[in-house]
C-alpha positions, -999 to +999 in steps of 0.1 A: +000+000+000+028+024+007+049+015-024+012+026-040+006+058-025+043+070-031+036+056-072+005+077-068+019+111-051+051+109-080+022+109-109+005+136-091+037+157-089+047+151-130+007+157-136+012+195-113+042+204-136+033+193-168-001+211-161+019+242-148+043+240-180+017+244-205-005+269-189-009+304-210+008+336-192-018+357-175-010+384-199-024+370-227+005+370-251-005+351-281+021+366-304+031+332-326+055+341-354+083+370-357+093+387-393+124+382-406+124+400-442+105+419-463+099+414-502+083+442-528+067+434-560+050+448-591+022+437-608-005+451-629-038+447-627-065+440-653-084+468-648-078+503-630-079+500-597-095+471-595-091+467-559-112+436-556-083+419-578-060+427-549-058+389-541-067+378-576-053+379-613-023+403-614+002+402-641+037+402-626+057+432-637+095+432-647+120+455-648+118+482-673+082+470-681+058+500-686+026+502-665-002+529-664-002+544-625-038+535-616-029+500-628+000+494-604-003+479-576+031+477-552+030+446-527+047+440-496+053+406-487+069+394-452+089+364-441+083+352-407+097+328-383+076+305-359+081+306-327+064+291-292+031+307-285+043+321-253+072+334-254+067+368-243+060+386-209+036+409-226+021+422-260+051+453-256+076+423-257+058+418-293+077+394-313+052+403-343+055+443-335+025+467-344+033+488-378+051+521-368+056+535-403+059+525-441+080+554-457+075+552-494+101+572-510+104+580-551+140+572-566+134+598-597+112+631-602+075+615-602+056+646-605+052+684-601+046+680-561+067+651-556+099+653-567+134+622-564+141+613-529+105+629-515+082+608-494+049+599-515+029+584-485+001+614-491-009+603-528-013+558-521-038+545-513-037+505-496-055+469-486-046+448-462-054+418-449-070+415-415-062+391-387-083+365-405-063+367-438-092+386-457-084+416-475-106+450-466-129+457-482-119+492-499-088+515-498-076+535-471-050+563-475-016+551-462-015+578-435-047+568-424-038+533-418-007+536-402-024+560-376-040+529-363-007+514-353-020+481-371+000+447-363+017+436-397-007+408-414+013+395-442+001+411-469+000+449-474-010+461-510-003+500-522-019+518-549-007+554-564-034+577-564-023+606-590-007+598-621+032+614-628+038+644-653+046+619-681+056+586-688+089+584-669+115+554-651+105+553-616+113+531-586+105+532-553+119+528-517+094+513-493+111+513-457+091+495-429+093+500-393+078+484-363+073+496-329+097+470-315+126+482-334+126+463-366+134+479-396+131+463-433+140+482-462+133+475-501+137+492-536+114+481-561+128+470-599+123+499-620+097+504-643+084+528-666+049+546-653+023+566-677+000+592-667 
């Protein structure tokens, strides 16, 4: 009977630490994957601004192609890493961080107002997805969105809303920031935009 009741008190004890191993922080931290690059790529769409083809039929877009503006649509694509679900003390220790800033920046004269090296944040327009992978329903202006602080979901989609002075090379430099320090920076493969 003893030999029992010390058998019984040992599974009790593993059963107390397993249970206590697995049990979620009180915090709530679900944060479950952390980014690790950033991508950007062209494509044209079938139709002008055809935002319910952000998802859908988009012809891929190579360098020195030519595309009409309010055809183009500039995505933003993420690697990520998985890691354990609870990792973290709290959200602030965020392994996927909220959006701080995307900083579009134009690598040759675009137009009258925005000229090479300015920020063009004010004239694109963008579609997400949201935390259950579908993409929003219409376009928000960039500022707009990242005034929300929004947590990065994998798929961010930008659309220029005024066309240049003419038809013209253009590229662009997208740099990404997140509020726990990360930093991703990309230039997109030149093309050649009309008005």
């Amino acid at each position: 009977m003893k030999t029992k009741n010390i058998i019984l008190l040992i599974l009790i004890s593993v059963l107390i630490v397993f249970a206590n191993s697995c049990r979620k922080p009180s915090d709530g931290c679900t944060w479950q994957r952390t980014l690790t690059n950033m991508h950007t790529g062209l494509c044209r769409m079938q139709t002008p601004t055809s935002y319910e083809e952000t998802y859908g039929a988009c012809i891929g877009i190579d360098s020195l192609d030519t595309c009409k503006y309010d055809y183009l649509k500039i995505r933003l694509t993420f690697e990520s890493a998985y890691v354990s679900q609870n990792t973290c003390s709290s959200p602030q220790d965020s392994i996927i961080g909220k959006i701080e800033d995307i900083i579009v920046i134009c690598e040759n004269d675009y137009n009258d107002n925005y000229k090479i090296n300015d920020t063009i944040n004010d004239i694109l327009n963008v579609i997400y997805t949201n935390s259950k992978g579908m993409p929003i329903a219409s376009p928000l202006p960039l500022n707009d969105y990242l005034q929300t602080k929004p947590i990065c979901s994998g798929g961010i989609n930008l659309f220029l809303s005024q066309p240049p002075n003419a038809a013209s090379i253009q590229s662009f430099r997208i740099i990404y920031k997140e509020t726990n320090g990360k930093m991703f920076s990309a230039i997109t493969v030149p093309i050649y935009i009309m008005p």
